[in-house]
MARKOL-451468 format. One record per residue (C-alpha): x, y, z; residue number from 0. Coordinates in steps of 0.05 Angstrom, whole numbers, plus 5000, padded with zeros to 4 digits. Each point is the difference from the previous one (the first is absolute). Layout:
# MARKOL-451468
+------+------+------+-----+
|   px |   py |   pz |  nr |
+------+------+------+-----+
|    X |    Y |    Z | NUM |
...
+------+------+------+-----+
***
This chain:
# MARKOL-451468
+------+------+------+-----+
|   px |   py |   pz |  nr |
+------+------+------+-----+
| 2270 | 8706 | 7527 |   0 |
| 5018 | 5058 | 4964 |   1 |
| 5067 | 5049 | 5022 |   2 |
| 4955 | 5060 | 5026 |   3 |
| 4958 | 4943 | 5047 |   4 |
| 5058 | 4975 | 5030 |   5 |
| 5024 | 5063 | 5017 |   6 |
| 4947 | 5016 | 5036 |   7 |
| 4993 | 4939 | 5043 |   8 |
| 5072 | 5015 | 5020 |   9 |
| 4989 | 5074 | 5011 |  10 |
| 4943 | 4982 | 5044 |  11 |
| 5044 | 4951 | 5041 |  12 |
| 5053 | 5052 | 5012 |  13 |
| 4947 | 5048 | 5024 |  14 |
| 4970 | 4945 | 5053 |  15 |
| 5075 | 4995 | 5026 |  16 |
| 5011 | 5071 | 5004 |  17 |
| 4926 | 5014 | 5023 |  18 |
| 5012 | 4950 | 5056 |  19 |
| 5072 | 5029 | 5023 |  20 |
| 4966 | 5066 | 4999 |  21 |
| 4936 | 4980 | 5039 |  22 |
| 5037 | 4958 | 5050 |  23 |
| 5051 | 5054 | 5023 |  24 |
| 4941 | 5051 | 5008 |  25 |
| 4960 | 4947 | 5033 |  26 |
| 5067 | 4985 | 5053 |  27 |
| 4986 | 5079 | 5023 |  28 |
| 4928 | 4991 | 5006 |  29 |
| 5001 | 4939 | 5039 |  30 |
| 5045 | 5031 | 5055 |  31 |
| 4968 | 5061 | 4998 |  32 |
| 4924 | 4957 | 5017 |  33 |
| 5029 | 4948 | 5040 |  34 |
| 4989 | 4946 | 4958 |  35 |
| 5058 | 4964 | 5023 |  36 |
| 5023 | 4927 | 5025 |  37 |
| 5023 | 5007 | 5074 |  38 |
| 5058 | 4942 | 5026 |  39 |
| 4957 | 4946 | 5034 |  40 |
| 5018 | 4920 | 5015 |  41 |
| 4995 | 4986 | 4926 |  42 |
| 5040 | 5051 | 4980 |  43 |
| 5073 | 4998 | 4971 |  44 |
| 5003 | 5072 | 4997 |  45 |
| 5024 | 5050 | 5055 |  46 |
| 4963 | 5069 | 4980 |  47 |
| 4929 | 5018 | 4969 |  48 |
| 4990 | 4991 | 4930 |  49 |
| 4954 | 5034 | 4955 |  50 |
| 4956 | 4941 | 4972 |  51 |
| 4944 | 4998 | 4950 |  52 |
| 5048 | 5013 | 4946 |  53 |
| 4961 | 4943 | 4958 |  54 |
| 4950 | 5040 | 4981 |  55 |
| 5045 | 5047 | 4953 |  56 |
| 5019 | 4942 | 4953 |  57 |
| 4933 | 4973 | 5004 |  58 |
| 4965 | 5049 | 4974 |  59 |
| 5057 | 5012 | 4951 |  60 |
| 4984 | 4935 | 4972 |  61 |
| 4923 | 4998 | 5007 |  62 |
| 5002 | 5068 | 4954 |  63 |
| 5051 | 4977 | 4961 |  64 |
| 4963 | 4933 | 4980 |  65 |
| 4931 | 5048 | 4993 |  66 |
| 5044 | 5044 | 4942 |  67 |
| 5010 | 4934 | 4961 |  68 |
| 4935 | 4974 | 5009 |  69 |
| 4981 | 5077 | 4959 |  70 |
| 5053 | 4991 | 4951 |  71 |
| 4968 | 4928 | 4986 |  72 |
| 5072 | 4972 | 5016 |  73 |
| 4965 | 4946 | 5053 |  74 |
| 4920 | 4984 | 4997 |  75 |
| 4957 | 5007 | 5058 |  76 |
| 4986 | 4927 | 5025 |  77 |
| 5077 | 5009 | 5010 |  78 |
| 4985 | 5078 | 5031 |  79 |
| 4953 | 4998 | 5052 |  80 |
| 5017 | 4949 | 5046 |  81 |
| 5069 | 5034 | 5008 |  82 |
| 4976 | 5064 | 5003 |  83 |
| 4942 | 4988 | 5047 |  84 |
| 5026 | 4945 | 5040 |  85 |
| 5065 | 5037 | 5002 |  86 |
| 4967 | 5058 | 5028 |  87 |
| 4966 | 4974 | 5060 |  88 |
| 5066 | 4959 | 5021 |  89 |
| 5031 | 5066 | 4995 |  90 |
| 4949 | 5041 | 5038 |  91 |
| 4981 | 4955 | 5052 |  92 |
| 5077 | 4985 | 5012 |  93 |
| 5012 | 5071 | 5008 |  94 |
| 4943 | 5010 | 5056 |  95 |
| 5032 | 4937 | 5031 |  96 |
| 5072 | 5042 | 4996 |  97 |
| 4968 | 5057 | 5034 |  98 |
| 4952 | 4966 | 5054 |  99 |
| 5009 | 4937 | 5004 | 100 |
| 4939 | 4956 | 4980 | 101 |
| 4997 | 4930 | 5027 | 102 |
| 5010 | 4936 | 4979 | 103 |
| 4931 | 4977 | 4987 | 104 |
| 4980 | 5057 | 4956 | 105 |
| 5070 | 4983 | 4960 | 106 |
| 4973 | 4936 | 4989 | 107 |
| 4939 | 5020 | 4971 | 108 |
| 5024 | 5041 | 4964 | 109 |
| 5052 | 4953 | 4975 | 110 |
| 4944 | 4953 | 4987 | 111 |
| 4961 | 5044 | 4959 | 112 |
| 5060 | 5022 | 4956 | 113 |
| 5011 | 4929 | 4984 | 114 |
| 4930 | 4999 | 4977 | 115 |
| 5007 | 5058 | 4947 | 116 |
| 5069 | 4958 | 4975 | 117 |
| 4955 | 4934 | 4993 | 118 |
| 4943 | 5043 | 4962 | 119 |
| 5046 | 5036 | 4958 | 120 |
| 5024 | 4929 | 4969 | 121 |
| 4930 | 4985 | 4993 | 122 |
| 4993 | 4945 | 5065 | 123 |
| 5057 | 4958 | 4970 | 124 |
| 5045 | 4970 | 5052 | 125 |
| 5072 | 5005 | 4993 | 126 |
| 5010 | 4930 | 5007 | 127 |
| 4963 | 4939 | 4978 | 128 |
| 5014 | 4945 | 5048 | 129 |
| 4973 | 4925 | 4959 | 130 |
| 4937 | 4971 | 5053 | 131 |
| 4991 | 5067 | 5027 | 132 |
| 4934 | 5035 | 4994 | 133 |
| 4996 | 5075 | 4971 | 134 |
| 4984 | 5026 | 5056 | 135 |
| 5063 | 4986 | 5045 | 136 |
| 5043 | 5018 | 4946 | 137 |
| 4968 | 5067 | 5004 | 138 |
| 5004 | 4999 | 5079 | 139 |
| 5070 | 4979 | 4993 | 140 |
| 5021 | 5054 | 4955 | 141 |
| 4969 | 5046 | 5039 | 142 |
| 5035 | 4977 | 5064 | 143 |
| 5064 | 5003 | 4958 | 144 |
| 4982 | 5078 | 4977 | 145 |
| 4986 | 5016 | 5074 | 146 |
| 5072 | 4964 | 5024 | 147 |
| 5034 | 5043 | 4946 | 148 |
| 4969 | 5069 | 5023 | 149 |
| 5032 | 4982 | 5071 | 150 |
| 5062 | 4960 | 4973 | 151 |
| 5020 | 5074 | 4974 | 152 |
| 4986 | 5036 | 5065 | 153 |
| 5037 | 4951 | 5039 | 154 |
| 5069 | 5008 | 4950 | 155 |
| 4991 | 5073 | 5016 | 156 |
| 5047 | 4995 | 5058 | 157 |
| 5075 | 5031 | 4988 | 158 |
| 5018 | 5050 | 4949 | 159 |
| 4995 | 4988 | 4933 | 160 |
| 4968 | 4929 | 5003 | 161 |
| 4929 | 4999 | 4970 | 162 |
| 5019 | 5069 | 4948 | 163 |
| 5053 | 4962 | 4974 | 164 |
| 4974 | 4936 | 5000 | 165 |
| 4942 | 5031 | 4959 | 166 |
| 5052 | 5030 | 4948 | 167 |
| 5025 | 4931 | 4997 | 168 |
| 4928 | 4968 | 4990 | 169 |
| 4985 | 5037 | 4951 | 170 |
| 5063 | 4997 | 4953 | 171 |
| 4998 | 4924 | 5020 | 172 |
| 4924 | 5005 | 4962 | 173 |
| 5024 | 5049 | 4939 | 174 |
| 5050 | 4943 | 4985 | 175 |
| 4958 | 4946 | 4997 | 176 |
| 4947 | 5028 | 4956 | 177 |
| 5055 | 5025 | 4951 | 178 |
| 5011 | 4932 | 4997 | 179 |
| 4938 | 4984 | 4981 | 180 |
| 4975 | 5051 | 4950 | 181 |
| 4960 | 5021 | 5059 | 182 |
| 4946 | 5057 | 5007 | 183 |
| 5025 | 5066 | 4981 | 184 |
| 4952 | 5034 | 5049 | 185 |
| 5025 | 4954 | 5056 | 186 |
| 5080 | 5022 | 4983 | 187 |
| 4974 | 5075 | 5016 | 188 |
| 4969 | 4982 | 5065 | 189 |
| 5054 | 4960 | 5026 | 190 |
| 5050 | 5054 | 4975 | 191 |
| 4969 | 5063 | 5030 | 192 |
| 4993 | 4953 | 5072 | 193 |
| 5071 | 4988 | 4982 | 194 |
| 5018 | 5075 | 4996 | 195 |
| 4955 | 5022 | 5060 | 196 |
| 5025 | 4948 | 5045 | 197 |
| 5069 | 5016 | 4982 | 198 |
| 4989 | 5084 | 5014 | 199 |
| 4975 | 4989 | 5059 | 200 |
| 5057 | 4953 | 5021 | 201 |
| 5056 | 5057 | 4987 | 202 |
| 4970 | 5016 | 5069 | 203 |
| 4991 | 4939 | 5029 | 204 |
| 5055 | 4965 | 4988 | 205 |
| 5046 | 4993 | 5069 | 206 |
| 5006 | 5040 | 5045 | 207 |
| 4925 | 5022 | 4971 | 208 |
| 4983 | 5074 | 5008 | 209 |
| 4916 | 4977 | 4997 | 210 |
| 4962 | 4938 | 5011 | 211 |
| 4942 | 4983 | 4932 | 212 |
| 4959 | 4972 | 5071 | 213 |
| 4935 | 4963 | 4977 | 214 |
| 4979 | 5048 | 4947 | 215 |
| 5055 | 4973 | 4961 | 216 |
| 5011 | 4926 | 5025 | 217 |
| 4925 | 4978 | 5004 | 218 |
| 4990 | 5034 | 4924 | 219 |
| 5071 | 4962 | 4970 | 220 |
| 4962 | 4935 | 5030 | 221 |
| 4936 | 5020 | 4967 | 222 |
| 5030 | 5020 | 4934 | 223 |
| 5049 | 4940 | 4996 | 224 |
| 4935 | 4942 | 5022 | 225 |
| 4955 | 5039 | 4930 | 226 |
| 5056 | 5007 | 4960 | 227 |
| 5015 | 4919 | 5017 | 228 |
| 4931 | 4990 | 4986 | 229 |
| 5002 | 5031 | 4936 | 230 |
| 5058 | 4967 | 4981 | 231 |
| 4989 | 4930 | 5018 | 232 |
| 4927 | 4999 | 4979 | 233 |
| 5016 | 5025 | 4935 | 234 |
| 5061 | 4952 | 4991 | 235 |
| 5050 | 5059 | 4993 | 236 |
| 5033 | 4978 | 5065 | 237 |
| 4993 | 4936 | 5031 | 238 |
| 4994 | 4989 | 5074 | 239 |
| 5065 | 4957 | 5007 | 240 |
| 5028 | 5061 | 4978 | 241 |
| 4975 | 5052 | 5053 | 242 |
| 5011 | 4945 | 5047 | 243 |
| 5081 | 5003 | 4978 | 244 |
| 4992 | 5077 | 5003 | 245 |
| 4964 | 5012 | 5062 | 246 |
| 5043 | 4936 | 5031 | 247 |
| 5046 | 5048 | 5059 | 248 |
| 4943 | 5035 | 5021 | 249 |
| 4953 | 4942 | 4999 | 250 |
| 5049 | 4953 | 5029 | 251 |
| 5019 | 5046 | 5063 | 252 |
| 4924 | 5020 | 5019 | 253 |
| 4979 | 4931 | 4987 | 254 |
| 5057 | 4968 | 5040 | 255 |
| 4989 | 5056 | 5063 | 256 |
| 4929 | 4990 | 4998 | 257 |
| 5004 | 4920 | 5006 | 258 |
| 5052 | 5006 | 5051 | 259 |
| 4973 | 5051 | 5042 | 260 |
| 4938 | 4951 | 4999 | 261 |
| 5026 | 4949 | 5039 | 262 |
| 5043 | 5043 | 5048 | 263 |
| 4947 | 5047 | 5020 | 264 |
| 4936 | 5006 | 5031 | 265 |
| 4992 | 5079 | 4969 | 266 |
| 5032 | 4985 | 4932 | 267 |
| 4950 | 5040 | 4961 | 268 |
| 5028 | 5056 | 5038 | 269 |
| 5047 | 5062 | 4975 | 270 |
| 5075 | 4978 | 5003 | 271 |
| 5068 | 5013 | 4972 | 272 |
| 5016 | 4916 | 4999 | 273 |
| 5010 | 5001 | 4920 | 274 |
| 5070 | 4971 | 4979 | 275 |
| 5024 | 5062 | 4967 | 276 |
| 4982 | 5044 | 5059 | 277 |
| 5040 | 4965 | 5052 | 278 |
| 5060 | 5002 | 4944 | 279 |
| 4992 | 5075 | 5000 | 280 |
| 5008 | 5003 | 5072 | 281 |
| 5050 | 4949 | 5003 | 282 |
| 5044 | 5034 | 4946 | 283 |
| 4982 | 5063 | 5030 | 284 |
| 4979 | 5035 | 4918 | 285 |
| 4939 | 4994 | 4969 | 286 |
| 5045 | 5010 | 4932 | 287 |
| 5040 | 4933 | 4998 | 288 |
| 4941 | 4960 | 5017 | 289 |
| 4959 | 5031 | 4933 | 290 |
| 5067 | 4988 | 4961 | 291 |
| 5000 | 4928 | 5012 | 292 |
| 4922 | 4999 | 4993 | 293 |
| 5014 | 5040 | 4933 | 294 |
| 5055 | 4959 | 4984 | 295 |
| 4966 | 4922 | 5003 | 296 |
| 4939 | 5043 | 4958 | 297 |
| 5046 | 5014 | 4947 | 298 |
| 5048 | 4942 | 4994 | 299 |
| 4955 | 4943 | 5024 | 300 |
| 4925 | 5018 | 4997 | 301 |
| 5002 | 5033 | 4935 | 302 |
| 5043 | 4947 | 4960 | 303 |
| 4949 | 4948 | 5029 | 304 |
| 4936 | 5039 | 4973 | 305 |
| 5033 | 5007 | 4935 | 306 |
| 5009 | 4929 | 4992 | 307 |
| 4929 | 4988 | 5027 | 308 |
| 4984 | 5044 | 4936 | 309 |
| 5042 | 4965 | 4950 | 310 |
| 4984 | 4926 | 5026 | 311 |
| 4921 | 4999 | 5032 | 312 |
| 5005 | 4926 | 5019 | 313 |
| 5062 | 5005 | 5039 | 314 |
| 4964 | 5069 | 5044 | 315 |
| 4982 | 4960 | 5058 | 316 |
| 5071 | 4980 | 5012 | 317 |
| 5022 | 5064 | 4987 | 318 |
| 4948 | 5028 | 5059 | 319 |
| 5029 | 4952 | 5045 | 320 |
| 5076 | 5015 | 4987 | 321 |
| 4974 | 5068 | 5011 | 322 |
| 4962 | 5013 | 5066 | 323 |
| 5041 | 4931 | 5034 | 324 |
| 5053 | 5048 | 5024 | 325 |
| 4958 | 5048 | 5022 | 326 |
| 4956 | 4948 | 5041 | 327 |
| 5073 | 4984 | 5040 | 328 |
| 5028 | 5063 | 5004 | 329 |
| 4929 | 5030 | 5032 | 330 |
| 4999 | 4931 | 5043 | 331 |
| 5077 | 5014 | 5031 | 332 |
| 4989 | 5074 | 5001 | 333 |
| 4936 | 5010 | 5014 | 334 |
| 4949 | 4997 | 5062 | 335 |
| 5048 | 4952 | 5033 | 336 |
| 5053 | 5051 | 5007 | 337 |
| 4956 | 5052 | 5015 | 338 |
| 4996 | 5037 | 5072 | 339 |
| 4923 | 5011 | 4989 | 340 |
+------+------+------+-----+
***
C-alpha cells in the first residue's frame, strides 16, 4: 500500500468522525424540535425526554463511507452490498420504529429477513458446522443465531454509553485480531470506520447522554456486527471462538436474563429493565460507573482472552469459557432475581 493510499484511508476516517460529531449535534436540535424523543416510562432509568434516533447519523456515516471504498476499489462488492443494503434497512426501519413505534411481530420479520440477506451474502454457508448435523439446521441455526444478535444489541441499549461503546470496543477487539493474522485489508477499513462512527457518536452518549442512537442505531450495530461475523468466520479471517470471546458481556448478560426471566415469569418475552447492568445503574445511582466496569473487564479481561484465542486456536474454547463464566454469575446474582419488575 503505497504512502498517498494510506493517507487517504485515514483522511476518510477522520472525516466519518467529524461527519458524525457534526451530524449528531444537528440531529440533537432536530429531534427536539419534531418530537422524536424518549419519554421516562417503567423501563426507563432516565428522568427527562431524550431526543432518540441519533443512530441513524452514524449509520449512514458508515453505510456512505463503506460505499466511497467500494468506488475507490479499496473493498470489493461481495464485501459492499450486504453492508450497505442490509445496513440500510436496519437503519430505516429502526428509525420508523424510533418515531412510531412498530410492533414486535413486524421486528421479527424483519429481523428474520435481514438474517436471510447475511446467510445469502456468504453464499448459504452456515457459520458453524456441527459433525452429524444436516446442512440445513446449520443454516437454521445460524440464522437463529443472526436473529438473537440483532436483538442481543437492542437489549444492551439500556444506560448511557453501553451498546456505542461496546461497539468501539468490538470493533478494535476485531482490528486486532486480523492484524494478527495478516487479515483482509478491506475488512481493517470496515471495522475501523465502525470504530470511528461508533466512537463520534459516543462523545454524546457517553453518561449523562445528551441523545439516545434508539433502534436506528442498535438494531443496525446488531446487523452490521452478525455480516461482518459472517464474513469473517466463513472466510477463516476470524474464527467463531473468537467473536464468542468478544461478544462474551453482552452475550452473557442477555443470555443469562433471558433464561432466568424464563422460569420466573409467565410474560418473559415481555419489555423489561431486569438486565444485570440495569439494576447496577439504579443501584449505584450512575449510568457512568456501571459502563466503566463494563469497559474495564472488555479491556483487561475480554480482550487479553481473544488475543490468546488468536495466538493459540486449540486452547479458544477454554478461553470462551474463562470469558463469558463471569458474566453468566454476575447476570445470575444481579439480574432478574434482584429486579423489582
Amino acid at each position: 500500500m503505497g504512502l498517498s493510499e494510506a493517507f487517504g484511508q485515514l483522511l476518510l476516517l477522520v472525516a466519518a468522525l467529524l461527519a458524525t460529531i457534526v451530524g449528531t449535534r444537528a440531529f440533537q436540535s432536530l429531534a427536539i424540535n419534531r418530537g422524536i424523543v424518549a419519554n421516562p416510562n417503567f423501563r426507563s432509568l432516565h428522568q427527562r425526554p431524550m431526543p432518540r434516533g441519533g443512530g441513524i447519523v452514524f449509520s449512514f456515516v458508515f453505510l456512505f463511507s463503506v460505499v466511497g471504498l467500494w468506488l475507490f476499489t479499496a473493498i470489493d462488492r461481495n464485501l459492499m452490498w450486504p453492508i450497505v443494503f442490509g445496513g440500510t434497512v436496519a437503519t430505516v426501519f429502526g428509525f420508523v420504529d424510533d418515531v412510531v413505534e412498530i410492533g414486535t411481530r413486524t421486528k421479527l420479520v424483519i429481523q428474520s429477513g435481514l438474517a436471510v440477506v447475511v446467510l445469502i451474502s456468504i453464499d448459504g454457508q452456515p457459520l458453524l458446522n456441527l459433525p452429524g448435523i444436516p446442512h440445513f439446521v446449520d443454516l437454521l441455526l445460524s440464522w437463529f443465531a443472526l436473529v438473537w444478535l440483532m436483538n442481543l444489541y437492542n437489549f444492551m441499549d439500556g444506560i448511557d454509553g453501553m451498546a456505542a461503546s461496546g461497539a468501539t470496543f468490538l470493533c478494535l477487539a476485531a482490528i486486532a485480531s486480523l492484524i494478527l493474522k495478516g487479515g483482509d485489508r478491506g475488512l481493517l477499513l470496515v471495522f475501523s470506520l465502525l470504530a470511528a462512527c461508533s466512537f463520534g457518536f459516543l462523545i454524546f452518549n457517553w453518561p449523562p447522554a445528551s441523545i439516545f442512537m434508539g433502534d436506528s442505531g442498535s438494531l443496525f450495530l446488531g446487523y452490521c456486527f452478525g455480516a461482518l461475523i459472517a464474513k469473517t468466520v466463513t472466510a477463516g479471517q476470524i474464527s467463531l471462538w473468537t467473536w464468542l470471546i468478544v461478544f462474551a458481556y453482552f452475550a452473557g448478560d442477555t443470555s443469562t436474563t433471558t433464561v432466568l426471566r424464563m422460569f420466573m415469569l409467565k410474560r418473559w418475552y415481555g419489555a423489561h429493565r431486569s438486565n444485570a447492568y440495569q439494576n447496577l445503574a439504579r443501584i449505584c445511582g450512575s449510568h457512568r460507573k456501571v459502563v466503566l466496569g463494563v469497559n474495564l473487564y472488555h479491556i483487561l479481561w475480554i480482550f487479553p482472552l481473544a488475543i490468546w484465542s488468536v495466538l493459540m486456536p486449540l486452547t479458544a474454547p477454554l478461553a470462551s469459557l474463562l470469558a463469558i463464566a463471569p458474566v453468566v454469575l454476575w447476570t445470575f446474582r444481579y439480574g432478574p432475581r434482584l429486579s423489582s419488575s
